[in-house]
C-alpha positions in Angstrom: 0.0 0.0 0.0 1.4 3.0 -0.7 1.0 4.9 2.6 3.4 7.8 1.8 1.6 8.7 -0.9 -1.5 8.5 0.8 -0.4 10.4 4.1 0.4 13.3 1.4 -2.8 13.2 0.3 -4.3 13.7 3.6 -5.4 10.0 4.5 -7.1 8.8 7.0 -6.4 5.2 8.0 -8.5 1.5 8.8 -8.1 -1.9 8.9 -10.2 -4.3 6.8 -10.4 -8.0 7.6 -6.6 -7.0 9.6 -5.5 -5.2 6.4 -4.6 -1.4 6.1 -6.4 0.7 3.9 -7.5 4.7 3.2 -11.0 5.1 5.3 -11.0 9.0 3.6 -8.7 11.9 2.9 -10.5 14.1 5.2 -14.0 14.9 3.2 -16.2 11.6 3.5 -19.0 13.7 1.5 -17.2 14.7 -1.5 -15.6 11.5 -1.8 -19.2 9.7 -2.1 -20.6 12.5 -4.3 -17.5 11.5 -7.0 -18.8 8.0 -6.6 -22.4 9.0 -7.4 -21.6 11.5 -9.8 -18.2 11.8 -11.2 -15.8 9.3 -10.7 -13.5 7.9 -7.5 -10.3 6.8 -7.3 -9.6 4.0 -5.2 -6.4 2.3 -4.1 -7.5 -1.5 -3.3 -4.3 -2.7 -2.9 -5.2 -3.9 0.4 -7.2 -6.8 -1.2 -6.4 -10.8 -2.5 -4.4 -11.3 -5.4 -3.2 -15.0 -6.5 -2.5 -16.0 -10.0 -3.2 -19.7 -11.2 -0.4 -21.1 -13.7 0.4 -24.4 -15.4 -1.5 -26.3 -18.1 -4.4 -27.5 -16.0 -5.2 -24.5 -14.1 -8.6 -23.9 -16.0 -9.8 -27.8 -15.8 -8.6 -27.2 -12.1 -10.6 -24.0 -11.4 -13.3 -24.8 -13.0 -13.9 -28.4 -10.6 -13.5 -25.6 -7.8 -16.0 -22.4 -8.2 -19.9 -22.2 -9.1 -19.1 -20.2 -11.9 -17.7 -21.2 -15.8 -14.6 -21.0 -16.2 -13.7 -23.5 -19.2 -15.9 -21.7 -21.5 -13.9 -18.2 -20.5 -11.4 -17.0 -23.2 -7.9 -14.5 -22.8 -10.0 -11.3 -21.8 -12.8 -12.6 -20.6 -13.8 -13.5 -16.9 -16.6 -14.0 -14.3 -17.5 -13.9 -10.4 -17.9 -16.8 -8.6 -18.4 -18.1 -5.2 -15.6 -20.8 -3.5 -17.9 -23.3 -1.2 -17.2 -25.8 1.1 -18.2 -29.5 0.4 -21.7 -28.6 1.7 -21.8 -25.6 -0.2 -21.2 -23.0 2.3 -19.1 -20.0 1.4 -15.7 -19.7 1.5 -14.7 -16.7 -0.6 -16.3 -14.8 -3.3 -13.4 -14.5 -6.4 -13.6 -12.1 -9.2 -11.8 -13.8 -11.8 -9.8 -12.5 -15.1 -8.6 -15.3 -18.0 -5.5 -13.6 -19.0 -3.0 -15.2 -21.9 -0.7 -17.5 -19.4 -2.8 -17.0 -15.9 -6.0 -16.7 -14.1 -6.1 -13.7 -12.1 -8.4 -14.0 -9.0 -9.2 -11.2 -6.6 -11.1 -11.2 -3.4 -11.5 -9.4 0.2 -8.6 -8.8 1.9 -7.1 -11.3 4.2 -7.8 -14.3 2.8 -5.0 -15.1 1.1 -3.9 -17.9 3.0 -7.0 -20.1 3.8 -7.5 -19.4 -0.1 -4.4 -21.1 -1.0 -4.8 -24.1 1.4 -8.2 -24.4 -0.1 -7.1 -25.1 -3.6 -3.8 -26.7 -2.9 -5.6 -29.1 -1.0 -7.9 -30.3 -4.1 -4.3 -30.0 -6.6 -3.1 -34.2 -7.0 -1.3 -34.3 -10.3 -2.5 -31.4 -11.7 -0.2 -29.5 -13.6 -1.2 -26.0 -11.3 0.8 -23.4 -9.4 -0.6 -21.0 -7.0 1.4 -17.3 -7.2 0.4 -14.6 -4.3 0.3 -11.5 -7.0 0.2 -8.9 -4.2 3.9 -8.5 -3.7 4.4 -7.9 -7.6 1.4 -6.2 -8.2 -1.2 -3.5 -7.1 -5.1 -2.7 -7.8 -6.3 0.8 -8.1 -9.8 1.4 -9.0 -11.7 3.9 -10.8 -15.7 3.4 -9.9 -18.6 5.9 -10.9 -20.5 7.2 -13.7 -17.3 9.1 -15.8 -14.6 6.3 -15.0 -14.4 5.6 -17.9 -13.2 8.7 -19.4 -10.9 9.1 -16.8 -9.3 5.6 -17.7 -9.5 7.4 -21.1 -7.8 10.6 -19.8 -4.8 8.4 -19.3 -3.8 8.1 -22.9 -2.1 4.8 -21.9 -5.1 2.1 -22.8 -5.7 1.9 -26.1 -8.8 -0.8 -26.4 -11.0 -0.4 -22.9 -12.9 -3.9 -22.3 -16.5 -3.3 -23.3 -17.8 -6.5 -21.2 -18.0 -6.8 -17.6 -14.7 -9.1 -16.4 -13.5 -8.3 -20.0 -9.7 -7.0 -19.7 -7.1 -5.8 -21.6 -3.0 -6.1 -21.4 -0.2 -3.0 -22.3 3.1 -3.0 -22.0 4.2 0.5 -21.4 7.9 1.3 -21.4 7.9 3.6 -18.1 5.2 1.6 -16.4 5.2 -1.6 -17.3 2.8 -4.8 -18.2 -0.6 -3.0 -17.1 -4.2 -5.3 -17.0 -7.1 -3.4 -17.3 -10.7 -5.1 -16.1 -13.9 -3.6 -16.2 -15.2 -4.3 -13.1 -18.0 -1.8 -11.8 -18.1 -2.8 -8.3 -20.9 0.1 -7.4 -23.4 -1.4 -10.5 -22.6 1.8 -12.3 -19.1 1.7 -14.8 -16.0 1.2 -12.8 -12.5 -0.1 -14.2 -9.7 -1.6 -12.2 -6.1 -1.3 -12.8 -3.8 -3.9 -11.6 -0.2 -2.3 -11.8 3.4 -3.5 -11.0 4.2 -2.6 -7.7 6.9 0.1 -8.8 4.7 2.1 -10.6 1.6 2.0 -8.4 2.0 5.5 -7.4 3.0 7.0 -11.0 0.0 6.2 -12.1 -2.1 6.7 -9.1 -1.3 10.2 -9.8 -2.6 10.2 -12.7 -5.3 8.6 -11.7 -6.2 10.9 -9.6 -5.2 14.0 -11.4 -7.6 12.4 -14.9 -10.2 12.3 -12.3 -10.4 15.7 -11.4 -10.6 17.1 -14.5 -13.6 15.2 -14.7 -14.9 16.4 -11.3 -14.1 13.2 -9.5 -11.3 12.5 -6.6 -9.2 10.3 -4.3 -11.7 8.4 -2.5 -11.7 5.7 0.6 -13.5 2.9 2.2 -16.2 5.1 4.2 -17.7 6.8 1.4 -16.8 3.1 -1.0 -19.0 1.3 1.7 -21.9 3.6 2.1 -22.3 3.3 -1.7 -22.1 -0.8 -1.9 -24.7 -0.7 1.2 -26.9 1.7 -1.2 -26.5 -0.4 -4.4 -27.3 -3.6 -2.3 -24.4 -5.6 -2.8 -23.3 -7.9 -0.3 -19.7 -8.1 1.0 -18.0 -11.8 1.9 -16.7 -11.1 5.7 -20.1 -8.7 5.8 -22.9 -9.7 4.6 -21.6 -13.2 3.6 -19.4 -15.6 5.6 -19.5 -19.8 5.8 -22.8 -20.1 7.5 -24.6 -19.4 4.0 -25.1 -20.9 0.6 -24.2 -18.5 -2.0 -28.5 -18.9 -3.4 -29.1 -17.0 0.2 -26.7 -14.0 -0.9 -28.4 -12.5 -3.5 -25.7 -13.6 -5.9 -26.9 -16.6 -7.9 -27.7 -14.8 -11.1 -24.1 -13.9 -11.4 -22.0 -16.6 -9.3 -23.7 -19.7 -9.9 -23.9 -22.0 -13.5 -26.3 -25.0 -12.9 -25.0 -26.9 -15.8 -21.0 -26.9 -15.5 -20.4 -30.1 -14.1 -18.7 -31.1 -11.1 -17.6 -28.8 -8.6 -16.6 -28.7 -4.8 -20.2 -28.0 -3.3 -22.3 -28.8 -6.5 -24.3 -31.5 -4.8 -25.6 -29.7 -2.3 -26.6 -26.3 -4.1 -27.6 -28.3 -7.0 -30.3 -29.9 -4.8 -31.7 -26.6 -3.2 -31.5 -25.0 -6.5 -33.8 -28.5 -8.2 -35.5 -29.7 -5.4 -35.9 -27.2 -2.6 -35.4 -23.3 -1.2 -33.5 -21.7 1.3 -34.8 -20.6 4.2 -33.3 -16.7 4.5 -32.4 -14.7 1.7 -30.6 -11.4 2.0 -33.0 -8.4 1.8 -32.8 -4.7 1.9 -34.2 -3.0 4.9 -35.3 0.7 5.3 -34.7 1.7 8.8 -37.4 4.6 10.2 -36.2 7.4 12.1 -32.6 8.3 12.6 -30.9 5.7 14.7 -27.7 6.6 16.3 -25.3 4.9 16.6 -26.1 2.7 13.4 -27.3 -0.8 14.1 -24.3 -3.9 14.3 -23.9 -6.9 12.5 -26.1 -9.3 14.5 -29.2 -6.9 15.5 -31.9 -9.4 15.0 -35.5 -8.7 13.0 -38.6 -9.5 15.0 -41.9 -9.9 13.5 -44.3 -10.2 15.8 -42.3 -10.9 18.9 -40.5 -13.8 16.8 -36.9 -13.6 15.6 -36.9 -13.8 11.7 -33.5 -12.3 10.4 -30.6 -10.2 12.1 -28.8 -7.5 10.2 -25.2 -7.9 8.0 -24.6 -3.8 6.9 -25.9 -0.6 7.6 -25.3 3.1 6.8 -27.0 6.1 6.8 -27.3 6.9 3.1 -27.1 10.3 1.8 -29.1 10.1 -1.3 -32.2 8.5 0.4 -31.9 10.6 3.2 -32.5 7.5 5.7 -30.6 4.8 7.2 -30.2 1.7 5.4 -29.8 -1.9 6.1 -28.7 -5.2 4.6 -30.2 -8.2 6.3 -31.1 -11.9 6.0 -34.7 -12.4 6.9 -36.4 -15.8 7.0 -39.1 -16.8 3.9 -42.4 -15.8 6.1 -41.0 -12.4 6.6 -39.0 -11.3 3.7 -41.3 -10.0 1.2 -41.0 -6.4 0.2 -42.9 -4.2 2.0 -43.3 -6.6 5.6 -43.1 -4.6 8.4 -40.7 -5.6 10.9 -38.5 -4.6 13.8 -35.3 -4.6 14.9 -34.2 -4.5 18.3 -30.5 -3.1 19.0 -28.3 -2.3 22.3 -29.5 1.2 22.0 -33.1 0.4 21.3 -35.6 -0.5 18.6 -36.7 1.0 15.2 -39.0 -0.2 12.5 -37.8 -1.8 9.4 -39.6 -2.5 6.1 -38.3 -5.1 4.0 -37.5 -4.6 0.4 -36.0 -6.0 -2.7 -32.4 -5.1 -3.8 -30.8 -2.4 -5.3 -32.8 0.3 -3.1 -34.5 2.4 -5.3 -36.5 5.6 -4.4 -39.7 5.3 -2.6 
């Protein structure tokens, strides 16, 4: 992480998941306007990187996630969810199919248990595992005008049209750059994964692209508030191993029923035919103006019964209202059910509603 730079920029600093990273450079507000508006710059290098290698390393991936990854091409890629052999989550992986690798990238600290994961399932496979963060960083440009700014740099000249499309450069100053789109807000975002010695060259001009298009450094307070907002859940979050990836709110995108064999496949293969979960992650509008914000755990009551506990919540500028990611059990979780949740500092009503959020 490039905390020199950062400190010059007038960061503010956090942990995620044990990792350092840039909470804000002093004006939370602006920072999540650029997001909404213009475009933010974000240094993610505080996140997993490990590149797959060898001859088998597709065949081998592909026995491993929900998603496709045989069918995926140099360029292309997909997200996927890593499950257990009763198909509870382990990780949730963005993947790019570059020329000689697969690229996977994921929440911070999870590296390790990542890597025993899949070395545990490699026999004679012909498949290496390479940690990418010490070689390489991830900056990220996320809002409505990222691309221009990506533009702006005059270093890219094809930007991947698709979502988990990406493109290679070699530049002569900065190196072999991979560009992905990957618009981690649901809006048009890009991310940049750069060699280590030039991460703060081009985070420069990064940033500098960005304000000539109105946009700005941005950090992890004003990054979360719009995930919350565009209903995405987070693995650590609003995701961890006591769910199926169909309770998540990411089986549209994660999960291919007809693959073949994979670690977990059995089992979410037979909720998905033959049965339903029992909680699925819904959005929750939270009346009145709670303070502090409600934890992780709160717990959902309907009619005195406990039917869900909150995951994520933020007080969200553009709905004017505090906001709330939640599992809530079947009985209770269609949009528009009244319910309430009960915290240390007191209770508040909560409606229940489909994700995104959208104005009321």
């Amino acid at each position: 992480m490039l905390q020199e730079f950062h400190h010059s920029l007038g960061a503010q600093f956090l942990e995620v998941n044990g990792a350092p990273a840039v909470a804000s450079y002093g004006d939370t507000a602006l920072e999540y306007n650029a997001l909404r508006q213009s475009a933010g710059v974000l240094d993610l290098s505080f996140r997993g990187r490990l590149c797959l290698v060898g001859a088998d390393r597709a065949r081998f991936l592909h026995g491993q996630v929900t998603n496709d990854v045989k069918k995926l091409a140099p360029g292309q890629g997909c997200y996927a969810a890593l499950t257990t052999l009763k198909g509870k989550m382990e990780a949730d992986l963005n993947i790019a199919c570059l020329a000689e690798e697969l690229l996977l990238d994921f929440e911070p600290g999870l590296t390790a248990a990542i890597t025993a994961r899949l070395e545990r399932y490699i026999v004679a496979d012909d498949v290496q595992l390479v940690d990418a963060a010490p070689h390489y960083g991830l900056l990220s440009v996320q809002g409505p005008s990222a691309e221009n700014v990506v533009r702006a740099l005059g270093v890219f000249t094809e930007i991947p049209a698709t979502r988990h499309g990406s493109v290679k450069i070699s530049d002569s100053m900065l190196g072999d750059l991979y560009l992905v789109n990957l618009p981690r807000l649901n809006t048009t975002g890009f991310d940049l994964f750069v060699p280590n010695d030039a991460l703060g060259a081009l985070a420069d001009k990064l940033i500098a692209a960005a304000k000539q298009a109105v946009g700005r450094a941005v950090g992890w307070t004003a990054l979360e508030t719009a995930r919350i907002e565009a209903g995405i859940p987070r693995y650590g979050a609003d995701m961890d191993e006591t769910n199926l990836p169909l309770e998540c709110g990411i089986e549209s995108r994660a999960i291919v029923y007809n693959k073949g064999c994979y670690i977990g496949q059995e089992v979410i293969n037979r909720v998905h035919s033959f049965g339903h979960v029992s909680r699925e992650l819904r959005g929750l509008w939270l009346h009145g103006d709670l303070k502090p914000l409600p934890l992780r755990g709160d717990k959902l009551l309907r009619d005195g019964k406990e039917v869900g506990s909150i995951t994520s919540a933020v007080w969200s500028p553009v709905f004017q209202t505090n906001l709330a990611l939640g599992y809530v059990r079947r009985e209770a979780n269609q949009p528009g059910t009244e319910l309430l949740l009960r915290t240390g500092d007191g209770e508040v009503a909560a409606k229940v509603t489909t994700l995104p959020f959208v104005a009321r």
